[in-house]
TORTINU-765476 format. One record per residue (C-alpha): residue number from 1; residue in three letters; chain; y, x, z. Coordinates in Angstrom, 2 decimals, decimal comma. Layout:
BEGIN
[NUM; 'ALA'; 'A'; [Y; X; Z]]
...
REM end
This chain:
BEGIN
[1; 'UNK'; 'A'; [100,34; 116,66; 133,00]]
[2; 'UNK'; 'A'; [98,76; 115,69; 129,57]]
[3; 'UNK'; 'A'; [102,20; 114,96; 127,13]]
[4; 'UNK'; 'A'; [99,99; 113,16; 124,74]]
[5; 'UNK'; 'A'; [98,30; 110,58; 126,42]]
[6; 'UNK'; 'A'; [100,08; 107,51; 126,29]]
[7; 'UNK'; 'A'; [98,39; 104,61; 127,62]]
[8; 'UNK'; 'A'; [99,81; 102,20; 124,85]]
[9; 'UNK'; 'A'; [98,76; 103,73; 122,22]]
[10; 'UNK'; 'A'; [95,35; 105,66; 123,27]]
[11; 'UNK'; 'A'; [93,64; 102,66; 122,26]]
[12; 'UNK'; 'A'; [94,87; 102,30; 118,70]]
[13; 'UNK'; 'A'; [93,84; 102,97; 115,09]]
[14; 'UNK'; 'A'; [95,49; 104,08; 112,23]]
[15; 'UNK'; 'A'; [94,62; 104,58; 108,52]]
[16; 'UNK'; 'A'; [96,34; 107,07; 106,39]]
[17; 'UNK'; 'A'; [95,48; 106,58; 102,41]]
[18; 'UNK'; 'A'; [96,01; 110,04; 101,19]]
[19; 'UNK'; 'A'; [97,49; 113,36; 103,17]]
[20; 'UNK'; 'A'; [99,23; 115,15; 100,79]]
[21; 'UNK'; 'A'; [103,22; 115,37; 101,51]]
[22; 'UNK'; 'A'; [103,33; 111,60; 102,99]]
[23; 'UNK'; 'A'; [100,17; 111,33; 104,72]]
[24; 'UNK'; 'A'; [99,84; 114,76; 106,11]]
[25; 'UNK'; 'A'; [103,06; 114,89; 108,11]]
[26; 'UNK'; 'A'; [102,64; 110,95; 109,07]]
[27; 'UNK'; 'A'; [99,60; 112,22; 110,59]]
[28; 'UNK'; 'A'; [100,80; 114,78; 112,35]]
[29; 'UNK'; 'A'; [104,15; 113,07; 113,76]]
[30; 'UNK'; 'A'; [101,57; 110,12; 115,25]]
[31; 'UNK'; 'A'; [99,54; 112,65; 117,10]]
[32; 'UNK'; 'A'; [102,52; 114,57; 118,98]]
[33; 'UNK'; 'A'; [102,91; 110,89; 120,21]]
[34; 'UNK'; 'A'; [99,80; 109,97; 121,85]]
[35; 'UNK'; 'A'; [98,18; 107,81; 118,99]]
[36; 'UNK'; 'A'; [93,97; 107,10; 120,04]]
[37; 'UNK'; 'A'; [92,57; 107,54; 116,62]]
[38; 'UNK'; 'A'; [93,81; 108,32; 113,00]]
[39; 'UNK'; 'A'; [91,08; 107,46; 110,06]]
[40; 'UNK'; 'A'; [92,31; 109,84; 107,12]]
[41; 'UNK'; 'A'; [91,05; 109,35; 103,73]]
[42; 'UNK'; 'A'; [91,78; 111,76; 100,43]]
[43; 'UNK'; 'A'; [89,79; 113,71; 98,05]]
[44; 'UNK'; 'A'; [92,05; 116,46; 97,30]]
[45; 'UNK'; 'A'; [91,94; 119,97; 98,40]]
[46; 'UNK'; 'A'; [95,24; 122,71; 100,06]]
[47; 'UNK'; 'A'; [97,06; 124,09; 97,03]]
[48; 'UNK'; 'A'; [99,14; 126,58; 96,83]]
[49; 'UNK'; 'A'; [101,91; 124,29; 95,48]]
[50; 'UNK'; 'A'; [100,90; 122,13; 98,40]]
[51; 'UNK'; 'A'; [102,79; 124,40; 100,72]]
[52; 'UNK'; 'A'; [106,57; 124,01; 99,86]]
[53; 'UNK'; 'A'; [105,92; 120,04; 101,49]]
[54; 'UNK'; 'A'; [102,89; 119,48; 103,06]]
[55; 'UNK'; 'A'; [101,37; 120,24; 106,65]]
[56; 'UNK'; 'A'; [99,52; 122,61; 105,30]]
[57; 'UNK'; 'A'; [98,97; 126,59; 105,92]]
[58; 'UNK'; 'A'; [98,22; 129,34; 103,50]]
[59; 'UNK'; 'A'; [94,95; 130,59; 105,40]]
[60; 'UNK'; 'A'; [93,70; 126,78; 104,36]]
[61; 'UNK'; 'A'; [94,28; 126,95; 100,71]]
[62; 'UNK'; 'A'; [90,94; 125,39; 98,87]]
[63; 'UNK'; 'A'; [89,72; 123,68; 101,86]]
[64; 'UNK'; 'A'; [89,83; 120,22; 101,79]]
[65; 'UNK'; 'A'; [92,62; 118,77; 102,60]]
[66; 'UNK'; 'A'; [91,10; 116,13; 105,14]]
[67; 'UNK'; 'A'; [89,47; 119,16; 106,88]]
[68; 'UNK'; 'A'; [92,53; 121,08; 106,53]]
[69; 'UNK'; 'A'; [94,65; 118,39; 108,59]]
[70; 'UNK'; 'A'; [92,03; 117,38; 111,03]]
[71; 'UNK'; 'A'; [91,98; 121,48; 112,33]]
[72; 'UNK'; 'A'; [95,73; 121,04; 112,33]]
[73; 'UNK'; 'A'; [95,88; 117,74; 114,34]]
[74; 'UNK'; 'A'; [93,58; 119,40; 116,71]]
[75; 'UNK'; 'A'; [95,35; 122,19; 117,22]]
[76; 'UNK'; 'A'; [98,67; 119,92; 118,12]]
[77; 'UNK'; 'A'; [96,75; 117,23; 120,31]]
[78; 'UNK'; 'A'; [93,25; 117,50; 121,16]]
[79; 'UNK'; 'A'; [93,31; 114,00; 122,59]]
[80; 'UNK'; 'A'; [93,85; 112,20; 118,77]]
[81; 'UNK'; 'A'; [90,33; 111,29; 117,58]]
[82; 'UNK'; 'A'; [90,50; 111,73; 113,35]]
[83; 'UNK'; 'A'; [87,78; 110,20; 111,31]]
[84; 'UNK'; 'A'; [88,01; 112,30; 107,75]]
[85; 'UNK'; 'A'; [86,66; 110,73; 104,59]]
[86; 'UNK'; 'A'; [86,80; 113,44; 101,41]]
[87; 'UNK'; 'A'; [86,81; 110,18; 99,02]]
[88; 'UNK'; 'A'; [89,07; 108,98; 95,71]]
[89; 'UNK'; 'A'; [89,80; 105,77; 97,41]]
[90; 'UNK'; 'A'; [88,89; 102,42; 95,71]]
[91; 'UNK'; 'A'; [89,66; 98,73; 96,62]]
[92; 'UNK'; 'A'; [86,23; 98,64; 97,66]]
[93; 'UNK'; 'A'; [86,55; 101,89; 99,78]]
[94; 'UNK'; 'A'; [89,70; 100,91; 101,03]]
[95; 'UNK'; 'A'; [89,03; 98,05; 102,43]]
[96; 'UNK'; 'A'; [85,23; 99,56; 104,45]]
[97; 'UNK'; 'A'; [87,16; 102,57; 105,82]]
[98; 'UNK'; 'A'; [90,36; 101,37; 107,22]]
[99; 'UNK'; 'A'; [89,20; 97,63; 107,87]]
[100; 'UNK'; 'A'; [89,20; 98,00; 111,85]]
[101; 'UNK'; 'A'; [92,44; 100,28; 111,62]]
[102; 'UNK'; 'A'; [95,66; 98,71; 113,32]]
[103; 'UNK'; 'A'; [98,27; 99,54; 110,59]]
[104; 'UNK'; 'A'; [97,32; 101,61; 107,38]]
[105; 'UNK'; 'A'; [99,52; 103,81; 105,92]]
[106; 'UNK'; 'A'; [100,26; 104,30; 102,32]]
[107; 'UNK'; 'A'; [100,47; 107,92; 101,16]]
[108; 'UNK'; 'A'; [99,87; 108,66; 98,11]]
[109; 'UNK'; 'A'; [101,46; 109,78; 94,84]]
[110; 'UNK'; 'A'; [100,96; 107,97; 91,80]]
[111; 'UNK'; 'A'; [102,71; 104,71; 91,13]]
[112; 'UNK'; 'A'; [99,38; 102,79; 89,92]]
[113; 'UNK'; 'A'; [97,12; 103,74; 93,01]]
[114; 'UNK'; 'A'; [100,02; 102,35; 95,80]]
[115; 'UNK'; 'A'; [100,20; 99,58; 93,87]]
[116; 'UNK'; 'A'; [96,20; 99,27; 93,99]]
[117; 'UNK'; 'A'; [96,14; 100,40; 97,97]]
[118; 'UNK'; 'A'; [98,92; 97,19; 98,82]]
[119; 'UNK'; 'A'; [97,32; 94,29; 96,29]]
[120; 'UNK'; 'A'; [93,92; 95,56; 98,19]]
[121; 'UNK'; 'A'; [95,14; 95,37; 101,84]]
[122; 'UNK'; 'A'; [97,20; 92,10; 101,16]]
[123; 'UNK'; 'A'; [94,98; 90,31; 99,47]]
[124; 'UNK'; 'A'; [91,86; 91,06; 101,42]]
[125; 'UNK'; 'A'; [92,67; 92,32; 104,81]]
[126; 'UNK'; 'A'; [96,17; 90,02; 105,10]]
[127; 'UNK'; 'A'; [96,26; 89,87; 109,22]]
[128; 'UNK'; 'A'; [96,81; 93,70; 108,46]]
[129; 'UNK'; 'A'; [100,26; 95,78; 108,57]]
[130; 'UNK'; 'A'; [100,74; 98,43; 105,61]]
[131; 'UNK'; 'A'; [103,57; 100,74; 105,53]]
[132; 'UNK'; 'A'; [104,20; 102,48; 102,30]]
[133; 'UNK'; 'A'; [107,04; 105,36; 101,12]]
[134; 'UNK'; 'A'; [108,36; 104,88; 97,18]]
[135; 'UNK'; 'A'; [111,70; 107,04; 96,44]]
[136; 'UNK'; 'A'; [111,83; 110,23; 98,06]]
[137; 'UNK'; 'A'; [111,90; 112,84; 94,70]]
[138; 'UNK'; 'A'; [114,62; 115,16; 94,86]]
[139; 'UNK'; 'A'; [117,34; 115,89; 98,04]]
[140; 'UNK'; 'A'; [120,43; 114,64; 99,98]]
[141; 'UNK'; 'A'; [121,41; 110,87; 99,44]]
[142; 'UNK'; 'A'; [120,30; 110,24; 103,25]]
[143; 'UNK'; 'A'; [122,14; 107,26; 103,02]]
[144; 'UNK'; 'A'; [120,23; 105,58; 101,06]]
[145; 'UNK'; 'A'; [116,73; 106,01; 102,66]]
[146; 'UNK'; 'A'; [116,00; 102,55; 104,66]]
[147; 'UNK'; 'A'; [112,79; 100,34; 105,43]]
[148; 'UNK'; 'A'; [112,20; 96,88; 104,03]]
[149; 'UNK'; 'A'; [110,52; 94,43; 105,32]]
[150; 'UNK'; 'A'; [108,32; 91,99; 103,60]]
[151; 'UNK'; 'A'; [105,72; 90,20; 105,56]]
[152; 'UNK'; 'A'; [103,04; 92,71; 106,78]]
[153; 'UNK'; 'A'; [104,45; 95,42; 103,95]]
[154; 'UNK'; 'A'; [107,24; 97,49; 105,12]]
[155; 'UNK'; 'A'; [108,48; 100,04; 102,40]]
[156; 'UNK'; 'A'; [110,28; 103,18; 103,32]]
[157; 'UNK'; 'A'; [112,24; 105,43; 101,08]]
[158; 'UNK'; 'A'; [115,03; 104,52; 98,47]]
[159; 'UNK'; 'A'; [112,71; 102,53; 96,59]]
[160; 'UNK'; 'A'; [114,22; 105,04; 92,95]]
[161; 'UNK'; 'A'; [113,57; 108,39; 92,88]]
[162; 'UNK'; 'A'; [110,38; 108,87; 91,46]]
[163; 'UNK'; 'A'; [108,76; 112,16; 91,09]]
[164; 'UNK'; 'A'; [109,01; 113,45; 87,70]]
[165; 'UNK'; 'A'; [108,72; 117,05; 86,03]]
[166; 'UNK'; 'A'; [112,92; 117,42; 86,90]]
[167; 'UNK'; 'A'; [112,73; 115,59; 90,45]]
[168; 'UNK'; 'A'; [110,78; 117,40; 92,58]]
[169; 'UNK'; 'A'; [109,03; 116,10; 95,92]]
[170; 'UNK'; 'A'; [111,19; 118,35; 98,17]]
[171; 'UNK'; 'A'; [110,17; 119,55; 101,84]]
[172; 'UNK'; 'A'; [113,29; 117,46; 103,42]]
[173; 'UNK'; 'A'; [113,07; 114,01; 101,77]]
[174; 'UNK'; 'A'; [109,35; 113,47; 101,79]]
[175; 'UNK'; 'A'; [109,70; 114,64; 105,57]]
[176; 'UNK'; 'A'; [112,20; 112,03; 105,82]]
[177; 'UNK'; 'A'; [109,92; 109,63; 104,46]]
[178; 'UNK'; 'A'; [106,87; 110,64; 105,72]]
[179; 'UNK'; 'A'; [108,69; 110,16; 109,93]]
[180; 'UNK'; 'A'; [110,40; 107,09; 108,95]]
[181; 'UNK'; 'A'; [106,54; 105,86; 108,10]]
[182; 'UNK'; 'A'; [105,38; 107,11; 111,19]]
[183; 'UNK'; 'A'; [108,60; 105,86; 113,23]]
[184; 'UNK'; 'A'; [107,21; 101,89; 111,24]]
[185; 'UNK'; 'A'; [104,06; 102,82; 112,63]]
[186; 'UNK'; 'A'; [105,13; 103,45; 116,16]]
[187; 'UNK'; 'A'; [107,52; 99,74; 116,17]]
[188; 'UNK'; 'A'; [104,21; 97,92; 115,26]]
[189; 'UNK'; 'A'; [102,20; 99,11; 117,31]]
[190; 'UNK'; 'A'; [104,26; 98,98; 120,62]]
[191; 'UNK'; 'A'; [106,03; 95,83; 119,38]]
[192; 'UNK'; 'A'; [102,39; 93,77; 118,82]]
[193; 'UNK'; 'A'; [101,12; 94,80; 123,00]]
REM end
């Protein structure tokens, strides 16, 4: 019996703007369900630092990190197509890789470029869903994680903690995060059939 073929969601695309702590367990949570095809996009490579959050591995430390996660998706569910791009995203990039995706996810980590990934999607590819994560530095306060709603934007996290030099992007909260996006994912998809 093949566990990851699910007939609802073989047929459907999703884009993931960046794979580092976000992105790369997002990923990897919508291919242990069944999803047809995930378009990855991120021009970083494994660091060692990478590690303490990311579905990463040691034995892939300077590979790309697109590369990186596509072995590892493949490893989970063969069945998961995954288009890499190694790119810095752009607007104009954004919107000629993940144009034909269902839902795009937002995953990366600097204020400015979510900001540029959301005005991009919503201004010229409106009819599309975009899930995002902002506030998930640090650990505990579970409580006051949630998803908002706000037309085809949904933004998951606590909407505060930012990342700074004494808030860390910890292994349990950008999990948290990182499934919740992936859980926003899944209600979109098998809500819109």
């Amino acid at each position: 019996m093949n566990y990851f073929l699910n007939e609802e969601l073989k047929n459907k695309c999703v884009g993931i703007a960046g794979v580092g702590g976000l992105g790369s367990n997002c990923a990897i949570a919508l291919a242990r369900v069944g999803l047809g095809k995930i378009i990855i996009a991120d021009f970083d490579i494994v660091s060692e630092s990478n590690l303490n959050r990311q579905y990463f591995f040691s034995s892939q430390i300077g590979m790309p990190k697109v590369i990186a996660l596509k072995e590892n998706i493949n490893k989970i569910n063969t069945y998961t197509e995954v288009e890499t791009h190694n790119i810095k995203l752009t607007s104009t990039t954004i919107i000629d890789i993940f144009k034909n995706c269902d839902v795009i996810v937002e995953a990366f980590d600097l204020a400015e470029m979510k900001q540029m990934i959301i005005e991009t999607v919503l201004l010229n590819l409106p009819e599309k869903y975009i899930v995002s994560g902002i506030g998930m530095a640090g650990w505990g306060k579970n409580n006051i994680i949630t998803t908002k709603q706000f037309g085809n934007l949904y933004i998951c996290g606590d909407g505060l903690t930012e990342v700074s030099n004494t808030n860390l992007p910890l292994a349990p909260r950008v999990g948290l995060v990182a499934n919740m996006q992936a859980n926003q994912v899944l209600e979109i998809l098998l809500e819109k059939k």
